[in-house]
C-alpha positions as CSV (number, residue, x, y, z in Angstrom):
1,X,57.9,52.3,65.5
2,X,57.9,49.9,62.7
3,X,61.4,48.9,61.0
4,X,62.0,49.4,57.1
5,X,62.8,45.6,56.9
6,X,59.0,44.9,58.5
7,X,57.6,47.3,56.7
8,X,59.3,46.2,53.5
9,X,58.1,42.6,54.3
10,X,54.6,43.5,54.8
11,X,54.3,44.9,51.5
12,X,55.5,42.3,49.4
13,X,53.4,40.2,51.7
14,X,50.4,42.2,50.3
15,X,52.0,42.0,47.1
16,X,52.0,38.6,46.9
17,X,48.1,38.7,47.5
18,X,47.8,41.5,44.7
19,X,49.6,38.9,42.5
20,X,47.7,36.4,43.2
21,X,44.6,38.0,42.4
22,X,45.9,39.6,39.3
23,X,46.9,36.3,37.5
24,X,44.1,34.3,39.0
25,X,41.8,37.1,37.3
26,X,41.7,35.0,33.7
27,X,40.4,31.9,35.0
28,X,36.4,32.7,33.8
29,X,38.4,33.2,30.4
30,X,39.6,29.3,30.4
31,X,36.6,28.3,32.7
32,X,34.9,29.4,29.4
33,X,36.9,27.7,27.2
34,X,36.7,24.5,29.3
35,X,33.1,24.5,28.8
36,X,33.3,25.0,25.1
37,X,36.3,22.9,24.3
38,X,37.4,25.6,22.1
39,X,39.8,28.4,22.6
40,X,37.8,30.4,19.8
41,X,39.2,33.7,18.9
42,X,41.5,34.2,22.0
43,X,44.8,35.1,21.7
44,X,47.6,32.7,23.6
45,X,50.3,35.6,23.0
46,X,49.4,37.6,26.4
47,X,49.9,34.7,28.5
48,X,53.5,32.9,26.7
49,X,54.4,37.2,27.3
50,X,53.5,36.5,31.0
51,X,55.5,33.3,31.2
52,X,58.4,35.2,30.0
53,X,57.9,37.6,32.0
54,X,57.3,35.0,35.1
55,X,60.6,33.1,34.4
56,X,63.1,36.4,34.2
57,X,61.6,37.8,37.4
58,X,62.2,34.3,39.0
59,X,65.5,34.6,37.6
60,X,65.9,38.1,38.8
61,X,65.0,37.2,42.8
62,X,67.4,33.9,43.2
63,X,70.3,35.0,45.5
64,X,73.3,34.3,43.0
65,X,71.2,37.2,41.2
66,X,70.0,39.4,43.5
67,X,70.2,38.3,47.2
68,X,67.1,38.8,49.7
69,X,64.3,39.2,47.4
70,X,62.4,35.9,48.6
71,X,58.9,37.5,47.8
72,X,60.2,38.2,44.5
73,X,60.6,34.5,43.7
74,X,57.7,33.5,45.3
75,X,55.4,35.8,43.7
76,X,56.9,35.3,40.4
77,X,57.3,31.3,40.7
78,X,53.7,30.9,41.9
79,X,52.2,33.2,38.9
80,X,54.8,31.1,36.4
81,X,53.0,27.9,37.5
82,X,49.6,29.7,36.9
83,X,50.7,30.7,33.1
84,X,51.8,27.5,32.6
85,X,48.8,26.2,33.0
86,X,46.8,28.8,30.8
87,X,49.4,28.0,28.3
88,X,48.7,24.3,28.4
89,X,45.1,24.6,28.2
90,X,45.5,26.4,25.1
91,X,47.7,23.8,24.3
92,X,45.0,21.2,24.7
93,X,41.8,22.9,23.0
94,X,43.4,24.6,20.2
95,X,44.0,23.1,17.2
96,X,46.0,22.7,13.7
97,X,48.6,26.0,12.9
98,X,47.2,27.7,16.2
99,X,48.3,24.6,19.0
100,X,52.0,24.6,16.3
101,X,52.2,28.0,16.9
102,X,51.8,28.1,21.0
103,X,54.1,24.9,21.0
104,X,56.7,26.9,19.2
105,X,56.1,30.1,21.2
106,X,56.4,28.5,24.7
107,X,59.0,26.5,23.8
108,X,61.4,28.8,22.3
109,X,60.6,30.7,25.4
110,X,61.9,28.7,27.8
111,X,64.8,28.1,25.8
112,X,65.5,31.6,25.4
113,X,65.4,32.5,28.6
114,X,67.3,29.8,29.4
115,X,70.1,30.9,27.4
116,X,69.5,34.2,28.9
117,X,69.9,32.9,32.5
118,X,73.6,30.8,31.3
119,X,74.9,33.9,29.6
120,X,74.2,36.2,33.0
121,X,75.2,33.8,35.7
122,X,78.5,32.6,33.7
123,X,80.0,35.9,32.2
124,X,79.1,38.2,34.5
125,X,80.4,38.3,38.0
126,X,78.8,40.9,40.5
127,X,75.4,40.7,41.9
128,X,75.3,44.4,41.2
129,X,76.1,44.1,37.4
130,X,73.4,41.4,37.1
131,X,70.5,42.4,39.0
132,X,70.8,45.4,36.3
133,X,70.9,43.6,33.9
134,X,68.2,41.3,34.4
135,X,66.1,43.9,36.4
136,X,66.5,46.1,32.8
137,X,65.1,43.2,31.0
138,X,62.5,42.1,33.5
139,X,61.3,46.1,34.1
140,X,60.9,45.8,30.3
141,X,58.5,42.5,30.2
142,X,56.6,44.3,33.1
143,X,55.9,47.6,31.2
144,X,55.1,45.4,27.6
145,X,52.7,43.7,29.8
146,X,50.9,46.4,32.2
147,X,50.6,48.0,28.5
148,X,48.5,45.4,27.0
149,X,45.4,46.9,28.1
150,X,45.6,50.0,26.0
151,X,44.2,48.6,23.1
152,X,41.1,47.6,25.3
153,X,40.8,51.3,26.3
154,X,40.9,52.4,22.9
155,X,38.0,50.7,22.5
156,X,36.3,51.4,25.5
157,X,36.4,55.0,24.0
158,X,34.9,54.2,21.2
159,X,32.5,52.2,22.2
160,X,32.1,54.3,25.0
161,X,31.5,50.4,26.7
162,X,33.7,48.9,29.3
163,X,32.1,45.4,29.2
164,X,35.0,43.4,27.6
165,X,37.6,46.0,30.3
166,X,37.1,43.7,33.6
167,X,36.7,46.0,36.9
168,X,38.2,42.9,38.6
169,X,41.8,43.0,36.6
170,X,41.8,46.6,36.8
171,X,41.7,46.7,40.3
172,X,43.8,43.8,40.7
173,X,46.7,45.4,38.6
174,X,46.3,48.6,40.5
175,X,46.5,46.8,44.2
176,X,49.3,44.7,42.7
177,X,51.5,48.2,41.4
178,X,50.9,49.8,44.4
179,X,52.3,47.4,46.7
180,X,55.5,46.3,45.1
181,X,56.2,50.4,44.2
182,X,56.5,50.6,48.0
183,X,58.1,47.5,48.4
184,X,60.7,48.9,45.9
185,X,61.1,51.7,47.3
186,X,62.6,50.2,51.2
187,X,65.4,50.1,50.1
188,X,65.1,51.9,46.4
189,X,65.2,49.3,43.5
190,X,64.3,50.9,40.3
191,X,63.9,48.0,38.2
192,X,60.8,46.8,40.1
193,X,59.7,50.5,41.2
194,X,59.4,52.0,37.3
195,X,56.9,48.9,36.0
196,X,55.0,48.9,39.1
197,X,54.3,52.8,39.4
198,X,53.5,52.2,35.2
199,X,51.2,49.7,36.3
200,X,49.3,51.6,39.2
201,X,49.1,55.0,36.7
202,X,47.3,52.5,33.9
203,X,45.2,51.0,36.5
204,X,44.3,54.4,37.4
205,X,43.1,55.6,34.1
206,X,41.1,52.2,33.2
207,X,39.5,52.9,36.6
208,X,38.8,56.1,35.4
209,X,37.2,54.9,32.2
210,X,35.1,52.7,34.2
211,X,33.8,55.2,36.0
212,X,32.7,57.2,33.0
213,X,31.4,54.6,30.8
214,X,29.7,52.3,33.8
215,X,26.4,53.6,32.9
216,X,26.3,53.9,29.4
217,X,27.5,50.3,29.4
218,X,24.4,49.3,31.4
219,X,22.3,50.8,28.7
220,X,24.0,48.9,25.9
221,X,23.5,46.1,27.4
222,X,20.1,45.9,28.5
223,X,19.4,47.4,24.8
224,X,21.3,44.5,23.4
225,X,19.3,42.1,25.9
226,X,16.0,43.8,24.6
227,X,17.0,43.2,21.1
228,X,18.0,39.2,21.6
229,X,15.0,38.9,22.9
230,X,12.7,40.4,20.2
231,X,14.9,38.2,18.3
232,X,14.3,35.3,19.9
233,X,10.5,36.0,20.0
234,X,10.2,36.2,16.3
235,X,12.5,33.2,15.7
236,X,10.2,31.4,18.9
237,X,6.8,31.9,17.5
238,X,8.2,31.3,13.6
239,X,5.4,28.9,12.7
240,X,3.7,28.0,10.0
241,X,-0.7,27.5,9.6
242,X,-0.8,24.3,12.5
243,X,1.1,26.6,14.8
244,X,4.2,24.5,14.7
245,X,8.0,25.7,14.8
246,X,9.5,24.9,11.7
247,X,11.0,21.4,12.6
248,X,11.3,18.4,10.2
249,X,7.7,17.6,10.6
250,X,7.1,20.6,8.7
251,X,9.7,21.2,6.5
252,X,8.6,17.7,5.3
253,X,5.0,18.6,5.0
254,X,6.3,21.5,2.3
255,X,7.4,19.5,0.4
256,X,11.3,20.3,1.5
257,X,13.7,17.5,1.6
258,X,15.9,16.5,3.8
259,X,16.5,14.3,7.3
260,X,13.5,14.0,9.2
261,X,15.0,12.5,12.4
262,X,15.8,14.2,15.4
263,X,18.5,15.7,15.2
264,X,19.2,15.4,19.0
265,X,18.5,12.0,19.9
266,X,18.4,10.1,16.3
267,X,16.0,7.8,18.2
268,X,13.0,9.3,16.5
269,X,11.8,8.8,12.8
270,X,9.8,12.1,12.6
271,X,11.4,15.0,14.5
272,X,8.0,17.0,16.1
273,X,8.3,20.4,18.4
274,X,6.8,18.2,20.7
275,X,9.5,15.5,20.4
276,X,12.2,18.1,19.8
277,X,11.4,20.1,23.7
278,X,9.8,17.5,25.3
279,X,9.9,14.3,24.6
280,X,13.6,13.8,23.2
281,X,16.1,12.2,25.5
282,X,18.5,15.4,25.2
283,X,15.3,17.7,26.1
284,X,14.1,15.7,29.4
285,X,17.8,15.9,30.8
286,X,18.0,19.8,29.8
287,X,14.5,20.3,31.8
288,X,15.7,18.3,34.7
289,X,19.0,20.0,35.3
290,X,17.5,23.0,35.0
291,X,15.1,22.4,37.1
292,X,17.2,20.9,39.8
293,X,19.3,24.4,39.6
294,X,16.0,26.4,40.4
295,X,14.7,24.0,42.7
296,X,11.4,23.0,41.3
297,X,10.2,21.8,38.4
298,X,9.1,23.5,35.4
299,X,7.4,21.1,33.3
300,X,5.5,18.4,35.1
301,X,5.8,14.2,34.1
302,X,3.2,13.9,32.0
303,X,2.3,16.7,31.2
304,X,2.5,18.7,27.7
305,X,4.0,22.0,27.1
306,X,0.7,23.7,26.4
307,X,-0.5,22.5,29.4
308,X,2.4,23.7,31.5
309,X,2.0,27.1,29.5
310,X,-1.4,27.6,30.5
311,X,-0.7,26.3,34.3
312,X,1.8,29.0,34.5
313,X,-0.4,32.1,33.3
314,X,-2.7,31.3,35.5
315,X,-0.7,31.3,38.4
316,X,0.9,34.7,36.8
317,X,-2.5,36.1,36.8
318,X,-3.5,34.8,40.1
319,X,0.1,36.0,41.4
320,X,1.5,38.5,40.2
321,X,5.1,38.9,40.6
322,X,8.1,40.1,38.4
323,X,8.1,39.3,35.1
324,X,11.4,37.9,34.9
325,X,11.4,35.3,37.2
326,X,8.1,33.7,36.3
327,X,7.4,30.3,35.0
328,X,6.3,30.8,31.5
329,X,9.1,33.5,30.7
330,X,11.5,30.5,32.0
331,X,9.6,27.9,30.2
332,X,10.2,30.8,26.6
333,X,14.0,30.5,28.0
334,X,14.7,26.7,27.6
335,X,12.4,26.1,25.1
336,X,14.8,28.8,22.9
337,X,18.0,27.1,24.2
338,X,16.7,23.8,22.9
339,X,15.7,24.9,19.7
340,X,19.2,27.1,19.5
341,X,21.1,24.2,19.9
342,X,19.4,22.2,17.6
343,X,19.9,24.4,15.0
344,X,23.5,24.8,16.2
345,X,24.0,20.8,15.4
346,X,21.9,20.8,12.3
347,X,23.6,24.1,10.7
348,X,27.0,23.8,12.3
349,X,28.1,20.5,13.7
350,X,28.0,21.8,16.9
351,X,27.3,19.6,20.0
352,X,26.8,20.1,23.5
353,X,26.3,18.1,26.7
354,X,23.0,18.6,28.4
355,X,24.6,19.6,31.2
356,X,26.3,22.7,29.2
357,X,23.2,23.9,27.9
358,X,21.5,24.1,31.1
359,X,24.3,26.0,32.6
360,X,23.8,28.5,29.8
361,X,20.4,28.5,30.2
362,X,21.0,29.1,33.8
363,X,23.3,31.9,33.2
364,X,20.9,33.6,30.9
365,X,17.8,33.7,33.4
366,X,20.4,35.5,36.2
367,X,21.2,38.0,33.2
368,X,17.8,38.6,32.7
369,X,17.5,39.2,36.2
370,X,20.1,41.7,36.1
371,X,19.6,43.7,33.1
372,X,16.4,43.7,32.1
């Protein structure tokens, strides 16, 4: 028969896992905002919250606190570490008031808690008196945090949509509850026990939610997928009597001011459609790394778009196979990337490395794939 202690020390084994998973669930978020080199509209406040609430549970499992809890401190150590990191890459691609006001956040943190940690080793004296007291605090930080999905559900109701609600974190936060509420519970320790079994009854209803919405959220998205691309159609095949897109070449040719360089390369004097998403420097290395992530080529050296266009029909025709994966519904994909970005640099200031635009234009053929 297996002893409480093994049985105990299995569970925070698994609980260690769970935690792992759960605070390693946020990485796309900052792979994201990596490849941007903007944290946009995300919020730093969940993650200094998770510090916080990192530190007091390391705080809570060193012995002079409260003695044998081991997998308490490495859990809680290992996801500090993790947060940290988030914290600091917020740090690092946010700028102006928002990087002042993470610096000021985590640092007042750590001095808080710091304080926190003096006052409860120094004044009070039993290991009794202060795992309470720090257990009180850290169930506390748990709960705030296993609570900061609610907002999401509220709008998953709404929107009747659980696309920005990942299954991954849900899961994760379940698994994670579920083990340390049995670890607490050999022998009873109610200040990890209450957050945990919190944490496993939210999991539980965004699972639930999931479940509801999964399908509805399919639809919304392949209707939203439908309705980029009619989008993107109109904007594609925007031309004007000699069947051009409306790049400097034309804009010129109305009688519009304004630059008529590229305004990818600079290189050329008179930016064409032909220039712009072929013969441009930018354009080539956006073909080529696309290509090298399909494994063939999609336009051939030397040879023009229309040409390629036609190539590809004909081997449609000759072909057929699904629409999606085809060669000129790929060639339709880049060519809009290219022309997207441009108009991103002209109308925005926004640049991006080849090698960023073709993972997006990578990205967007496998949603097609799924989706549509």
């Amino acid at each position: 028969m297996v002893s409480p202690n093994t049985l105990r020390t299995a569970l925070g084994a698994l609980g260690n896992i769970a935690s792992a998973f759960l605070v390693l669930s946020p990485m796309p978020t900052f792979y994201r905002v990596w490849k941007k080199g903007s944290v946009e509209q995300f919020s730093p406040i969940p993650y200094v919250v998770t510090v916080i609430n990192c530190m007091i549970w390391v705080l809570y499992g060193v012995p002079v606190v409260h003695p044998h809890s081991t997998l308490v401190i490495t859990t809680s150590g290992s996801g500090l570490v993790v947060e940290l990191f988030y914290v600091l890459v917020f740090l690092f691609y946010s700028q102006g008031r928002k990087r002042l006001l993470v610096l000021i956040m985590l640092i007042a943190s750590i001095i808080i808690v710091g304080i926190f940690a003096l006052l409860v080793i120094m004044l009070v004296h039993t290991h009794e008196r202060r795992s309470m007291i720090v257990g009180i605090l850290g169930g506390a930080s748990s709960i705030s945090m296993y609570a900061a999905p609610l907002s999401v559900m509220k709008m998953v109701i709404q929107t009747k949509s659980v696309e920005y609600m990942p299954l991954s974190l849900s899961v994760a936060t379940f698994f994670n509850g579920a083990c340390w509420g049995g670890y607490a519970l050999i022998p009873f320790d109610p200040y990890i026990c209450i957050p945990s079994v919190v944490g496993v009854l939210l999991a539980i209803v965004q699972l639930l939610l999931y479940g509801m919405y999964y399908k509805s959220t399919q639809s919304q998205i392949a209707a939203r997928r439908r309705k980029e691309e009619m989008a993107m159609a109109e904007v594609a095949v925007m031309r004007d009597g000699d069947n051009k897109i409306l790049t400097r070449d034309v804009l010129q040719r109305r009688n519009i001011g304004g630059r008529t360089e590229c305004a990818m390369c600079q290189n050329c004097n008179l930016e064409t459609a032909l220039h712009l998403l072929i013969l441009c420097p930018f354009a080539k290395q956006v073909w080529s790394q696309v290509s090298m992530k399909l494994g063939y080529k999609l336009i051939e050296e030397g040879r023009s778009l229309e040409e390629t266009w036609s190539k590809s029909i004909l081997q449609t025709i000759a072909k057929p196979t699904d629409w999606r994966i085809t060669g000129p519904v790929r060639i339709i994909c880049v060519c809009w990337w290219i022309w997207r970005q441009r108009n991103a640099v002209v109308f925005a200031g926004k640049e991006m490395r080849p090698q960023q635009l073709a993972d997006l234009i990578c990205m967007e053929m496998m949603l097609w794939m799924r989706y549509c």
